[in-house]
C-alpha positions as CSV (number, residue, x, y, z in Angstrom):
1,X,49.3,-23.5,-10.7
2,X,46.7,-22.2,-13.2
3,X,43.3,-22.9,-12.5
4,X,41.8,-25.6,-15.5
5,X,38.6,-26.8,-14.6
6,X,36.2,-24.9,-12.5
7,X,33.2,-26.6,-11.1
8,X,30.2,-24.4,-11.0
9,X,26.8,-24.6,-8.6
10,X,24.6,-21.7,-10.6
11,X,26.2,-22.3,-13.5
12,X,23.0,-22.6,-15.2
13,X,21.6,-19.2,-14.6
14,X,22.0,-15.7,-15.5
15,X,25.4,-15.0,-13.8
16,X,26.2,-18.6,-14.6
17,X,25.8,-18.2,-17.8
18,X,28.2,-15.4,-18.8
19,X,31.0,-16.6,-16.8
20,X,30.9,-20.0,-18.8
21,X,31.3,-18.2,-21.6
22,X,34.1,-15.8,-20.3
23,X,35.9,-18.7,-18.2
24,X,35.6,-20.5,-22.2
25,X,37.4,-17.3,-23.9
26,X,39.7,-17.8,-20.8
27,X,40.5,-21.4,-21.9
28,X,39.1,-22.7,-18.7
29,X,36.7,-25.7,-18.5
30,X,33.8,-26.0,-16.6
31,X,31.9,-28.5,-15.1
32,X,28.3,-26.8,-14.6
33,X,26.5,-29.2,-11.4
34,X,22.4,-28.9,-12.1
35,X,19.4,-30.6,-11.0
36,X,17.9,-30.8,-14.8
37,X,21.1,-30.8,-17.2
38,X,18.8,-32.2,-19.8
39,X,17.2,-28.6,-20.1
40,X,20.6,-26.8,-20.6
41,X,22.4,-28.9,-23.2
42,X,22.8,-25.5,-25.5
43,X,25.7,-24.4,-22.5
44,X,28.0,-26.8,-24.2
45,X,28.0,-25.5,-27.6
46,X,31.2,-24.3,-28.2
47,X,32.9,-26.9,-26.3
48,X,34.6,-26.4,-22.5
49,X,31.8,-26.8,-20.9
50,X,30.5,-30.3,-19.2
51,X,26.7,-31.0,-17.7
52,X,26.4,-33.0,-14.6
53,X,23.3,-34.4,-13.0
54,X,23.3,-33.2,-9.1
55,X,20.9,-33.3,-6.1
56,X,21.9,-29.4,-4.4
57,X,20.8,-31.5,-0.6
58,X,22.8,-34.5,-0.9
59,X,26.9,-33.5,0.0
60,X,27.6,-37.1,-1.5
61,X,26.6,-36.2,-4.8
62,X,28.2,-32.5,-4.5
63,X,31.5,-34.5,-4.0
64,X,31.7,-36.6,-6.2
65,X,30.8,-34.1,-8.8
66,X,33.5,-31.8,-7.8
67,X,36.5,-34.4,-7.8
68,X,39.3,-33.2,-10.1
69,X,38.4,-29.8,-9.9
70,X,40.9,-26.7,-9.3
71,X,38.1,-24.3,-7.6
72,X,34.4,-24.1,-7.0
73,X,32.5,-21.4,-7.8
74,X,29.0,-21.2,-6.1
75,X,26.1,-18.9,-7.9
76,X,23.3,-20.4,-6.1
77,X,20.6,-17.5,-4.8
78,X,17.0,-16.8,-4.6
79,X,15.1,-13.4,-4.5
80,X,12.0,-15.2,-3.1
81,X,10.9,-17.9,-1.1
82,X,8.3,-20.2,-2.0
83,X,9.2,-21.6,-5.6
84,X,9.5,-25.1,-5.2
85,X,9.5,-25.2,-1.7
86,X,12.8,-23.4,-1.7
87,X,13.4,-21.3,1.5
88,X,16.6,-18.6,1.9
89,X,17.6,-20.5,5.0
90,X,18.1,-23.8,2.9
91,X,19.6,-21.8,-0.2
92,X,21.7,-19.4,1.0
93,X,23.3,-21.0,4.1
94,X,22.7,-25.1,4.3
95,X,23.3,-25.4,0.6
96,X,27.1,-23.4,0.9
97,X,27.7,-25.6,4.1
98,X,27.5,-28.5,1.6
99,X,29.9,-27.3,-0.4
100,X,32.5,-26.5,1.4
101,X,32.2,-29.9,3.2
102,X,31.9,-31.4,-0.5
103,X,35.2,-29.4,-1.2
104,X,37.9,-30.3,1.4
105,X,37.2,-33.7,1.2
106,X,37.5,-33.5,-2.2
107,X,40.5,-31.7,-1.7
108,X,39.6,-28.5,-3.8
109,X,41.4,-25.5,-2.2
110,X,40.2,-22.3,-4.2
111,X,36.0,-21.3,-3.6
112,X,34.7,-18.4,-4.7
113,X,31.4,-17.5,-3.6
114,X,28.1,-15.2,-4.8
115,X,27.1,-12.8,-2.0
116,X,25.0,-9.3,-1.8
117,X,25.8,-5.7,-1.2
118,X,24.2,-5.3,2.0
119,X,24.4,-9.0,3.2
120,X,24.7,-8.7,7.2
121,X,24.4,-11.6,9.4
122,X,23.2,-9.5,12.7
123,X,21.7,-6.7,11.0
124,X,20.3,-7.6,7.5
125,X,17.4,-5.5,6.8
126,X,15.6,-8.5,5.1
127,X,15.7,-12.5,5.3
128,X,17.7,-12.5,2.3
129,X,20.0,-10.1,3.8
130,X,20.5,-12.1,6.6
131,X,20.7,-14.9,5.4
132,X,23.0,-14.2,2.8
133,X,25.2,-12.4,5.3
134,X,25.4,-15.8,7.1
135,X,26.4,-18.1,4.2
136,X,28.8,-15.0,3.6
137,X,30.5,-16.0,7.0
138,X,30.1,-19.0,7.2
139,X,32.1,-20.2,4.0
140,X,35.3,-18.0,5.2
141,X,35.2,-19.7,8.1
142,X,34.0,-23.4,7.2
143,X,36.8,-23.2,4.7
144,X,39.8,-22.7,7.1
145,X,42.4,-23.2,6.3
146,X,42.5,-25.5,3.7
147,X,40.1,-23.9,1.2
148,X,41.2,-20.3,0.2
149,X,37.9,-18.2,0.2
150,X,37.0,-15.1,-2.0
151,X,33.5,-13.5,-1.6
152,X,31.8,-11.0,-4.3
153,X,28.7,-8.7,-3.0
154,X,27.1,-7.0,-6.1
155,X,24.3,-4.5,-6.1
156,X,21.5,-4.9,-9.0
157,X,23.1,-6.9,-11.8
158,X,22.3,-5.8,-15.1
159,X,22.9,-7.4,-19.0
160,X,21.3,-9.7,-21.4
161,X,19.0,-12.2,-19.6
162,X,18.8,-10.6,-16.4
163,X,15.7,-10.7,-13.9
164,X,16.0,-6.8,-13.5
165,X,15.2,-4.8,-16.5
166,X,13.4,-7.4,-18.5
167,X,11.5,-7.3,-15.5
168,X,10.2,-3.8,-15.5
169,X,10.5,-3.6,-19.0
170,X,7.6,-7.0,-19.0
171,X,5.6,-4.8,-16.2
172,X,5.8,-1.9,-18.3
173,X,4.3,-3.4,-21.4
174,X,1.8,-5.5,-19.9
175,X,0.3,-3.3,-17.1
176,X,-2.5,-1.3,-18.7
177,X,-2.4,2.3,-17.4
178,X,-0.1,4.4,-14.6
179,X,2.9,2.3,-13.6
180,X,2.8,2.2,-9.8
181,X,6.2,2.0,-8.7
182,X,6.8,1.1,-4.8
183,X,9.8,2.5,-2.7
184,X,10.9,5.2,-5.6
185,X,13.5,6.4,-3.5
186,X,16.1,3.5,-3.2
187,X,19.1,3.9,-4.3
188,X,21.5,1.1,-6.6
189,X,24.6,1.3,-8.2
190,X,24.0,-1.0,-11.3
191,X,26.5,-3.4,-12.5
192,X,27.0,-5.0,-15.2
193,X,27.3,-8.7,-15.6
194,X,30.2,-8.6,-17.7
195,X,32.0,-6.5,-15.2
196,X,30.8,-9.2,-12.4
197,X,31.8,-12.2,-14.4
198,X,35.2,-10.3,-14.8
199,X,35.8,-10.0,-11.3
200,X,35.0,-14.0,-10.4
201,X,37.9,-14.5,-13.6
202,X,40.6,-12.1,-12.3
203,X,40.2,-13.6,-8.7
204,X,40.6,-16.7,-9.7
205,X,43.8,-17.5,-9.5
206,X,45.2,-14.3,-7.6
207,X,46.3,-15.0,-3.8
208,X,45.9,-11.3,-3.1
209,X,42.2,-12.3,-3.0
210,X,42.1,-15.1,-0.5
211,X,39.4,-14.1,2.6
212,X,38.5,-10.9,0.8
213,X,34.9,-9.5,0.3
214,X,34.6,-7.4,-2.9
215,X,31.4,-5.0,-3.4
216,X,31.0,-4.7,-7.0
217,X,28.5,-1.8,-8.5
218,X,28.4,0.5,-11.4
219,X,30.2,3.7,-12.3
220,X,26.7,5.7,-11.1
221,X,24.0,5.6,-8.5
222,X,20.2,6.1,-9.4
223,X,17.4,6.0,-7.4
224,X,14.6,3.5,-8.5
225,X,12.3,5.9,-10.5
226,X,15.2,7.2,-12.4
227,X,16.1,3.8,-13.7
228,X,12.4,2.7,-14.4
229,X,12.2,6.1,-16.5
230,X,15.1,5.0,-18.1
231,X,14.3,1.4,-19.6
232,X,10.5,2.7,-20.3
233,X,12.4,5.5,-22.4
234,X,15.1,3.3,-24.1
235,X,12.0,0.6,-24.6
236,X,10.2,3.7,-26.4
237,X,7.6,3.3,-23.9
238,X,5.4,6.1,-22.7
239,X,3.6,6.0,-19.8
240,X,2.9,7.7,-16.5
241,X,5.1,6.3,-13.3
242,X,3.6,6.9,-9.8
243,X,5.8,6.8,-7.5
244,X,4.0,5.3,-4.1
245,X,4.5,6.4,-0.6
246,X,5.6,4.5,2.3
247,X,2.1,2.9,3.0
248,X,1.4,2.1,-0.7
249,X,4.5,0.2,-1.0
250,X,3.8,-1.8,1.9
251,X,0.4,-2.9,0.9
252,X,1.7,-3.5,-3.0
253,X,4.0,-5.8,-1.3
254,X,1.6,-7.5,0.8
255,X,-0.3,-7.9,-2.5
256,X,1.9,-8.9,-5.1
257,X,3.9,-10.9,-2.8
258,X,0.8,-13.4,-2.9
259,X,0.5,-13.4,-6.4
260,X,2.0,-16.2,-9.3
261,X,5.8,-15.6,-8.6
262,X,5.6,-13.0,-6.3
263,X,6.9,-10.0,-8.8
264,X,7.7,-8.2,-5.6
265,X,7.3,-9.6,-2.3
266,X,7.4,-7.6,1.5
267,X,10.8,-8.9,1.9
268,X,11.6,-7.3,-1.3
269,X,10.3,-4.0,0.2
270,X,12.4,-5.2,3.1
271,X,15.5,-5.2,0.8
272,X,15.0,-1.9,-0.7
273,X,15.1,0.2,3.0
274,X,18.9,-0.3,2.6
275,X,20.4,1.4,-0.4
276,X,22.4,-0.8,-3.0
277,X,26.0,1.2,-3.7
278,X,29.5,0.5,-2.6
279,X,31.4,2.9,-0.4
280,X,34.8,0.6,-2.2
281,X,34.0,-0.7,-5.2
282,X,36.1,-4.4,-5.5
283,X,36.0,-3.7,-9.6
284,X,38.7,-0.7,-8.7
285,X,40.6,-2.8,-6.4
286,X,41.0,-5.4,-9.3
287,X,41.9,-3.1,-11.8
288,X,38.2,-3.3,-13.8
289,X,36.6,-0.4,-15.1
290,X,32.8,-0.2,-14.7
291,X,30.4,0.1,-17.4
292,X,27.8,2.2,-17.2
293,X,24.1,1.6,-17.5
294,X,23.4,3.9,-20.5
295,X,26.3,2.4,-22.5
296,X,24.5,-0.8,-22.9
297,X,20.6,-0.2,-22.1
298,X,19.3,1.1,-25.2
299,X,20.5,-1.9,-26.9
300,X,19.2,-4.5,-24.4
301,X,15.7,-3.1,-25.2
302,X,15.5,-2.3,-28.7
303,X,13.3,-4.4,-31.4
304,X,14.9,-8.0,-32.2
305,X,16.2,-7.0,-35.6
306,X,18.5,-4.3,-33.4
307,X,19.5,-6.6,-30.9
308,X,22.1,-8.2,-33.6
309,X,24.0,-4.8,-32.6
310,X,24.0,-5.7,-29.0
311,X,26.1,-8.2,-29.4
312,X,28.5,-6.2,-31.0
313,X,28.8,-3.6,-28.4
314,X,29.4,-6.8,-26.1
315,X,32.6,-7.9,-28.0
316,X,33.9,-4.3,-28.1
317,X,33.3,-3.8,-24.4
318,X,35.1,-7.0,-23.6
């Protein structure tokens, strides 16, 4: 049976945001569970879409939020602790617990659920790794048998909105000077969200998915610096970029990660020891081909009166 209304946690972010819109142009509903709805009214223009009022600690409320849903679909990440008291251990692995409780007794039998590339359980490099490897197991096994499990584990997401190159592209403008740039050397595989959103879409309602884990990353691999040089160029900014040792990565980790919203934090540095690409890429396996950065950057960065043409690329990709 065809899947009609999806409930989303993480609906009200940057992934969550795209695949409202693509589950709308799919003719599925969504029921989008937040903690502030009253901020996010503008998701239900265009109709489809449905706002509802939930505490993310209380499994009562998840319930009786999901009832009547087909499937579940759970976004809900941080890069950082610290904001709002919010900790990976309470994000990443109590928070999924909830859900899949919240979905067999609500008798939901389809979850699909956000991951990372990289997330490992016993050997995560960072805390988020870890503990995103955990949630990663434990919602494939919570779920037995009754709820039918599919797991996505992206490297760097990339598109309009995202906390990546309007990042660096904010750093770029605003820091005066060289751009120091710590741990030049990873390596990522960027995808793009449309791709991701996609993915989440085509699994859906496909049993060929149930219990599978899907890494999902670009067509190319780039190391840090190259990608930096790459939005500074297509933002028509010229500067110097530094690229910092070991030692000076450490300590501009230790540093920033006590600053306002820790822009980059020593777990972050933790993170980037592994690199981000896919030895299988899930998009192959589900018969999606990958868009490539340069395709889409130059547009993403250009001056508002431009950006009218971004849009257009978007409806001729998809």
């Amino acid at each position: 049976m065809a899947t009609k209304l999806v409930s989303i946690l993480g609906g009200t972010g940057f992934v969550g945001t795209h695949l409202v819109n693509r589950l709308r142009r799919a003719g599925i509903e969504s029921r989008v569970l937040s903690r502030h709805p009253q901020r996010h009214r503008g998701l239900q223009a265009g109709g489809g879409v449905t706002l509802h009022k939930v505490d993310p600690k209380d499994e009562e409320q998840i319930h009786h939020a999901l009832v009547g849903s087909d499937a579940v679909i759970n976004l809900v990440g941080i890069l950082n602790e610290g904001a709002h008291g919010a900790d990976f251990r309470n994000v990443h692995v109590a928070l999924p617990d909830r859900v899949v409780a919240a979905a067999r007794r609500a008798g939901i039998r389809r979850l699909l659920h956000m991951s990372a590339l990289n997330a490992n359980e016993s050997h995560g490099a960072s805390a988020y790794l870890t503990s995103k490897g955990e949630a990663e197991n434990r919602v494939h096994t919570l779920g037995k048998p009754a709820v039918k499990v599919t797991s996505f584990r992206p490297s760097v997401i990339f598109g309009p909105g995202d906390s990546f190159i309007n990042r660096f592209d904010q750093l770029l403008r605003k820091l005066p000077g060289p751009f120091p740039l710590a741990c030049p050397h990873s390596r990522f595989a960027p995808v793009y969200v449309s791709d991701v959103v996609e993915a989440f879409l085509r699994a859906l309602d496909d049993k060929r998915t149930w219990d599978q884990h899907y890494d999902l990353c670009g067509p190319e691999v780039y190391t840090l610096e190259a990608l930096v040089r790459r939005i500074a160029a297509a933002a028509g900014i010229s500067k110097p970029i530094i690229a910092l040792g070991d030692g000076a990565s450490r300590l501009q980790a230790r540093v920033l990660g006590k600053m306002p919203g820790k822009p980059f934090s020593y777990d972050n540095y933790l993170s980037l020891q592994t690199d981000s690409i896919c030895n299988s890429n899930g998009l192959e396996r589900l018969g999606i081909e990958a868009t490539a950065i340069d395709s889409v950057l130059p547009y993403m960065l250009t001056p508002k009166a431009s950006r009218r043409r971004y849009s257009e690329l978007r409806r001729c990709i998809r």
